[in-house]
N, C-alpha and C positions, 0 to 999 in steps of 0.2 A: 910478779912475773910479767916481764915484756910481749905485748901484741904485736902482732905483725897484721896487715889487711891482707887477705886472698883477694886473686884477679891476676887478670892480664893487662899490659899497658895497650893506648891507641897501637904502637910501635907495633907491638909482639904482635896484637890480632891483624895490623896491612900483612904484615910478612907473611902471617899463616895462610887468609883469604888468596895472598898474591902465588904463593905455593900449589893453593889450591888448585886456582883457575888454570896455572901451568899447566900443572898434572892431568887437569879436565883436557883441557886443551892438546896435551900428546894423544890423551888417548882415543880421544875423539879422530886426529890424524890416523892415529894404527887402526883405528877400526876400519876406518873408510880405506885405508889402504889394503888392509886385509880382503874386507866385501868384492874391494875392484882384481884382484889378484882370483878370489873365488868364482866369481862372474866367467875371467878371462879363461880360466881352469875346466869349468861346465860347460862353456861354449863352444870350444876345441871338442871336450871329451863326446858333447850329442850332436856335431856336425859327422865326427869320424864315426861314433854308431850309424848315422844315417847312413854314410856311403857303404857300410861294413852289412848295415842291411839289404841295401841297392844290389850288391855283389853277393850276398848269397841268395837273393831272390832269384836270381839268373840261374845262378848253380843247382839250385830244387826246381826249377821251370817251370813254378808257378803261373797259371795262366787265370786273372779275372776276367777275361773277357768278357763281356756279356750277348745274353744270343741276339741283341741286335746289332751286332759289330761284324765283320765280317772282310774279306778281301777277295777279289776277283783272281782272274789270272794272270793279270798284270800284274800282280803284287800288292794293288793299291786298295786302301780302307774303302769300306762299303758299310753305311750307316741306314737306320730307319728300320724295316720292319725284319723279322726274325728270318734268318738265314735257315736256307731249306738245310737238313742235317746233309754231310759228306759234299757239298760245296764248296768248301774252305779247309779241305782235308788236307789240302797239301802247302797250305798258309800257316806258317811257322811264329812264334813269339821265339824271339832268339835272344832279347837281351834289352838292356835299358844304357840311355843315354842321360846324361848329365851332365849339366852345361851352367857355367858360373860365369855372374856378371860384375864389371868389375864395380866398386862402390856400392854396392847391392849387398843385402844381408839375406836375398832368397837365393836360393837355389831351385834352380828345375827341370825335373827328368821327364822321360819321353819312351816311348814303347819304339823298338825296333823290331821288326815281322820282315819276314824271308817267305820264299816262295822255293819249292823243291824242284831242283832240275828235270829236265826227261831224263837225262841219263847220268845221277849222282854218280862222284866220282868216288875209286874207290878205298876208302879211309887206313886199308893196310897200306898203302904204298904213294898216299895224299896230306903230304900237311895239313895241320888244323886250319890254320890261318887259308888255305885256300879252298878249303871244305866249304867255308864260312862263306868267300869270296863266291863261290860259284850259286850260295843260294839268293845271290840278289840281295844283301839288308838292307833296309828303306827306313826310316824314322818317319813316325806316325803322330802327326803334328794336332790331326781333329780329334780322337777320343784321349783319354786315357793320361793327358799330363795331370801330371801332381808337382808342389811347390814344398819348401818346407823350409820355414825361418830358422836363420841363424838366431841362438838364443840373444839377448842383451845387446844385438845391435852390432855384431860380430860382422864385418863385411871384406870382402875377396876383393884384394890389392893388386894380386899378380900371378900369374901363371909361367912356368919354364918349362920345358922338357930337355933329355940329356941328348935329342939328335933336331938338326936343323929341318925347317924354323925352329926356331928355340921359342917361341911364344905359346902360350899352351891354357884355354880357359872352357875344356870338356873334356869327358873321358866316356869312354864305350865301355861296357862291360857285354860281348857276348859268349852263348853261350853254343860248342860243336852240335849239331843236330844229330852225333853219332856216339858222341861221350859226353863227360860233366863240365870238360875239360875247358874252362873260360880264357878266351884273349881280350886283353885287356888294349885299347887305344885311345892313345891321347892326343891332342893334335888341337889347333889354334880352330875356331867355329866359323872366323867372319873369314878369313885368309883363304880356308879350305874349302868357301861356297858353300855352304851348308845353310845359309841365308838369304831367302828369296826377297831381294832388294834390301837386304837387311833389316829384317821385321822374325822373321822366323824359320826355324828348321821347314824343310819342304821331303813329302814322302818321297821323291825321284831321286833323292841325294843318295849317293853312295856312303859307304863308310870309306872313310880316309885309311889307307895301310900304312898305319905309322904304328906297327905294332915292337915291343919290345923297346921302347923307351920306358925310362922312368921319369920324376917328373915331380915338380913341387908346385903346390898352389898354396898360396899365403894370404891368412887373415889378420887383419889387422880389431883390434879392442879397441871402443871409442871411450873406455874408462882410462885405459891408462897407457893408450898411444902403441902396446907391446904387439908384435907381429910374432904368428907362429903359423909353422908349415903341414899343411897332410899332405903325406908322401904318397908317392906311387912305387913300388916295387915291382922286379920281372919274379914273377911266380905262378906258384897258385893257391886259391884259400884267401878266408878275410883278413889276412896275416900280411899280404902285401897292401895293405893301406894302414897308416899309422901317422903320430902326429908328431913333430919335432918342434922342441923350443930354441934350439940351439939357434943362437945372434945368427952364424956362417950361414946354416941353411936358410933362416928370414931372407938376411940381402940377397940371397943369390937369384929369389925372384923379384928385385929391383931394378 
C-alpha cells in the first residue's frame, strides 16, 4: 500500500497566516468604526437628555435655592448670610439659561430670577411672552451655574436660528409666573450684550425677545469628524428639542 506524508506546504501555511492577518485586520477596522459611531450616538443621545432635563426643570419650578441666596428689589442676587423669611417674596426663579461655546465640549447654564411688578398685568387678556417681559428676567451670573461635559469630546461648531441674526449659540427656557406655559429663546450671546466686556452673562441683561424661532446648534464628533444637530422646535413639552443626523440639517449650521 502506497504512503502519502500528512502536512501543509511553506506555500499553503504564508497563504493561510496572510488570510489570517487580513481577516484580523478588517475586523479590527469594523470594530473601531463601530466604537466611534457608538461614541457619536451616546453623546448626541446625553447632550439632548441634558437640555430635555433643563426644560423640564423650568416647567415643575423647581427652586434649590439656598437660604443664603436671596435678591433685593432691584431684582439683583444678594449673597452671605440667611435672608430674613418674606424678603425675597416677590423674587421669582423663572427659568434657566444655556449658553454653548463654540469648540468647547462644556456646556453652561445659569439661573434666570424675575422680580413681580406693582401692578402684574393681567394674564386673561396679556400674552405670555409679555407677562414674562414685564417681570424684569435677569441672569444670575454669581450663584447657582452648573456645567455639564459633552460626553467623548463632542464639541458645539455652530449655531443658526430661522429669523435674523441667523447666529444662535444660547437658548432661554422660561417659565409664565401664571401658568406652566414655557417660551423658549434663542438668540446669538456676544451679538445681544449679554457679555460684560466679553467675559460673562451680567444680572442687568435683559432677555433678548427673539421668541418663536426655531433653531439648530450642531455638534461636531472628534472620532469620526460627523456633525449632528439638536433642534429647537416652536411648541411646548421636552418634545420640542430633539436631535437630527440628517447631512441638510448639519451644513445649515455652517
Amino acid at each position: 500500500m502506497e504512503r502519502h506524508d500528512s502536512g501543509f506546504t511553506v506555500i499553503e501555511v504564508t497563504l493561510f497566516l496572510g488570510f489570517t492577518a487580513m481577516l484580523f485586520i478588517i475586523t479590527l477596522l469594523g470594530t473601531g468604526a463601530f466604537v466611534r459611531e457608538a461614541r457619536y450616538g451616546d453623546s448626541m443621545r446625553r447632550l439632548e437628555s441634558f437640555l430635555q432635563s433643563q426644560y423640564s426643570e423650568v416647567v415643575s419650578g423647581v427652586n434649590p435655592r439656598p437660604d443664603t441666596v436671596g435678591c433685593n428689589p432691584a431684582g439683583n442676587v444678594t449673597t452671605g448670610s440667611p435672608t430674613v423669611p418674606g424678603t425675597s417674596d416677590k423674587c421669582l426663579l423663572m427659568g434657566k439659561l444655556i449658553v454653548f461655546t463654540a469648540d468647547s465640549d462644556t456646556v453652561d447654564t445659569y439661573y434666570i430670577l424675575g422680580i413681580e411688578p406693582v401692578s402684574p398685568p393681567d394674564p386673561a387678556v396679556t400674552p405670555v411672552s409679555a407677562i414674562i417681559e414685564s417681570y424684569n428676567p435677569k441672569i444670575v451670573d454669581t450663584v447657582g451655574k452648573e456645567s455639564f461635559e459633552s460626553p467623548w469630546g463632542m464639541v458645539f461648531k455652530d449655531g443658526s436660528k430661522s429669523i435674523n441674526p441667523r447666529n444662535a449659540d444660547a437658548i432661554a427656557f422660561i417659565r409664565s409666573p401664571n401658568s406652566s406655559q414655557v417660551v423658549t429663546y434663542v438668540f446669538d450671546i456676544k451679538s445681544d450684550g449679554w457679555f460684560a466686556g466679553g467675559n460673562g452673562p451680567t444680572e442687568a441683561s435683559q432677555v433678548p425677545r427673539t421668541t418663536g424661532a426655531t433653531a439648530n446648534f450642531c455638534f461636531e464628533s472628534p472620532d469620526n469628524n460627523k456633525v449632528a444637530a439638536i433642534t429647537l422646535a416652536v411648541g411646548q413639552g421636552s418634545s420640542v428639542i430633539s436631535t437630527k443626523y440628517d447631512t441638510t440639517v448639519a451644513l445649515s449650521c455652517q
